[in-house]
C-alpha positions as CSV (number, residue, x, y, z in Angstrom):
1,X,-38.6,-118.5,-148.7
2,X,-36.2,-116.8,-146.3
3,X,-33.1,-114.4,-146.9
4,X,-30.2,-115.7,-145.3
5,X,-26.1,-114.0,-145.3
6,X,-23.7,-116.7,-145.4
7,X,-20.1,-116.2,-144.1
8,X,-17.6,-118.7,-145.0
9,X,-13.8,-118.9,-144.2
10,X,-12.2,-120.8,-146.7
11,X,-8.6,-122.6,-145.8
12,X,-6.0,-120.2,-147.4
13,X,-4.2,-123.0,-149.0
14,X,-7.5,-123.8,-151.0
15,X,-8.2,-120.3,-152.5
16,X,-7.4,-121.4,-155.9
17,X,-10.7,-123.7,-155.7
18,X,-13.1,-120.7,-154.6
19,X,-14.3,-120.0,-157.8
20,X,-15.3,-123.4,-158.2
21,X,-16.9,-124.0,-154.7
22,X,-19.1,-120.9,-155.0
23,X,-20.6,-121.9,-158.4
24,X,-21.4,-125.3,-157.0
25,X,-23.4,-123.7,-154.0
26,X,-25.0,-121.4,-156.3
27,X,-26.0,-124.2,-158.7
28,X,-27.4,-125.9,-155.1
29,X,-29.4,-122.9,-154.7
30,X,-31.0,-122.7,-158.2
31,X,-31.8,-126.2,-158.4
32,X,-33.8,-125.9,-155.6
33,X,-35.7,-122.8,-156.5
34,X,-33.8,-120.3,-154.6
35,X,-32.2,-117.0,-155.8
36,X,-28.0,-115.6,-155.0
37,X,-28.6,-111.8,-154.5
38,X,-24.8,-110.9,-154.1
39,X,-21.6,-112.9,-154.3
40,X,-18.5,-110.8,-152.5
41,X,-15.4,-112.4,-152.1
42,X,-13.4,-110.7,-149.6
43,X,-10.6,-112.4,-150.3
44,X,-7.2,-113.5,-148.0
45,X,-7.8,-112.0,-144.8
46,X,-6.3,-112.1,-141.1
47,X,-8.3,-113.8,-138.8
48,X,-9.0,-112.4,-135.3
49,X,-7.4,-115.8,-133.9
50,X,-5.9,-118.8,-134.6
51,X,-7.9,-122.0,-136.2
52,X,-6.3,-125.2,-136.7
53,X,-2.9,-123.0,-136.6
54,X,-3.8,-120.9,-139.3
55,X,-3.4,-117.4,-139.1
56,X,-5.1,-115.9,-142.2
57,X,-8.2,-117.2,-144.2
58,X,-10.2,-116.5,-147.4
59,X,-13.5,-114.9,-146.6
60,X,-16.6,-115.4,-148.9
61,X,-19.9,-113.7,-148.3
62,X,-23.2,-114.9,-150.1
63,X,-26.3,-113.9,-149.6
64,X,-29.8,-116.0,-151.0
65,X,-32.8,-116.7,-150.9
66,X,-34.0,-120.2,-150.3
67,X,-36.2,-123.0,-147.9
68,X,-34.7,-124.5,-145.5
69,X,-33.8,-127.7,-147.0
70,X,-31.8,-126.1,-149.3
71,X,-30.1,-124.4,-146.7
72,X,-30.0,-127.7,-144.8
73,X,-27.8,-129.2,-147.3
74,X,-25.7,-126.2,-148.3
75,X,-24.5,-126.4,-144.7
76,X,-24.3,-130.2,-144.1
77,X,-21.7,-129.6,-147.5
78,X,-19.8,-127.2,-145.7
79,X,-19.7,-129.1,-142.0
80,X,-18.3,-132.1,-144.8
81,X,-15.8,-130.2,-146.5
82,X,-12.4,-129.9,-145.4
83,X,-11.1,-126.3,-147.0
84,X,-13.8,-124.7,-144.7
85,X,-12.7,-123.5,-141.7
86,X,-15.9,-122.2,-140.3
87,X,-19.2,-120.7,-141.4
88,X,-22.0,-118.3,-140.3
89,X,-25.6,-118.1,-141.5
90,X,-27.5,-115.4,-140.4
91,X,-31.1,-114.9,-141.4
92,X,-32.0,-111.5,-143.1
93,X,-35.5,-109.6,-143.2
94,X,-35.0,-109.1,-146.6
95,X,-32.8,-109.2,-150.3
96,X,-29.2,-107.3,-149.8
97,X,-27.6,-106.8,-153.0
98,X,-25.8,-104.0,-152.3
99,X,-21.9,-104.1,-151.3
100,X,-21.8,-104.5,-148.0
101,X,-19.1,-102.5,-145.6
102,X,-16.7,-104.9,-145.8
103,X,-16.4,-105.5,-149.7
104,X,-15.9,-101.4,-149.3
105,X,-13.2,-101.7,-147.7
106,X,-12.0,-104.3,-149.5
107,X,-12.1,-101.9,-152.9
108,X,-10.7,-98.9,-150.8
109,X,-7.8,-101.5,-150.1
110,X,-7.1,-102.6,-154.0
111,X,-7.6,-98.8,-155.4
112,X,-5.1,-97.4,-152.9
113,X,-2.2,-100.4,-153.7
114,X,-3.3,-99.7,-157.4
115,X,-0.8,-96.3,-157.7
116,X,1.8,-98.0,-155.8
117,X,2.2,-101.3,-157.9
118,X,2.1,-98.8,-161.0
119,X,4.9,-96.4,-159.8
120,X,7.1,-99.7,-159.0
């Protein structure tokens, strides 16, 4: 089985239904004998351009380990779905389950608003 980093851009008007989209693609992963290494949601972002006149998008990040007809189908369900904007697969030499730079950001992000929401 390959590694393979998924990118998804989610419609921001759809964010409520992440939670419920990424449990359905893991369960599409385990049922076909494949592993999720990390999960990172990245949450609402600004895109580097406009798609279908949307200026911001909510960015998910998976990484897994499957066949390919596993990841056949977990991309045929994303070409199908309407709340996703676009998607990357990338394949990987190996496992990452670390946080990757982004997600690091991401934290440096919440911990700095943190203090400033409490002060308020």
């Amino acid at each position: 089985m390959r590694h393979y980093e998924i990118v998804l851009l989610i419609h921001p008007d759809q964010s409520e239904q992440v939670p419920a989209m990424l449990e359905r693609y893991k369960a599409a992963v385990a049922a076909g004998g494949g592993k999720v290494h990390r999960v990172e949601d990245w949450g609402r972002r600004q895109m580097a351009y406009m798609i279908q006149k949307l200026a911001k998008a909510h960015y998910l990040c998976i990484n897994i380990e499957c066949n390919n007809d596993v990841l056949t189908e977990l991309e045929t369900g994303f070409r199908f779905n309407d709340a996703v904007l676009r998607h990357l697969t990338v394949v990987k030499s190996k496992a990452e389950a670390t946080p990757s730079v982004v997600m690091k950001m991401v934290d440096r992000e919440e911990a700095r608003k943190a203090p400033q929401e409490a002060a308020a």
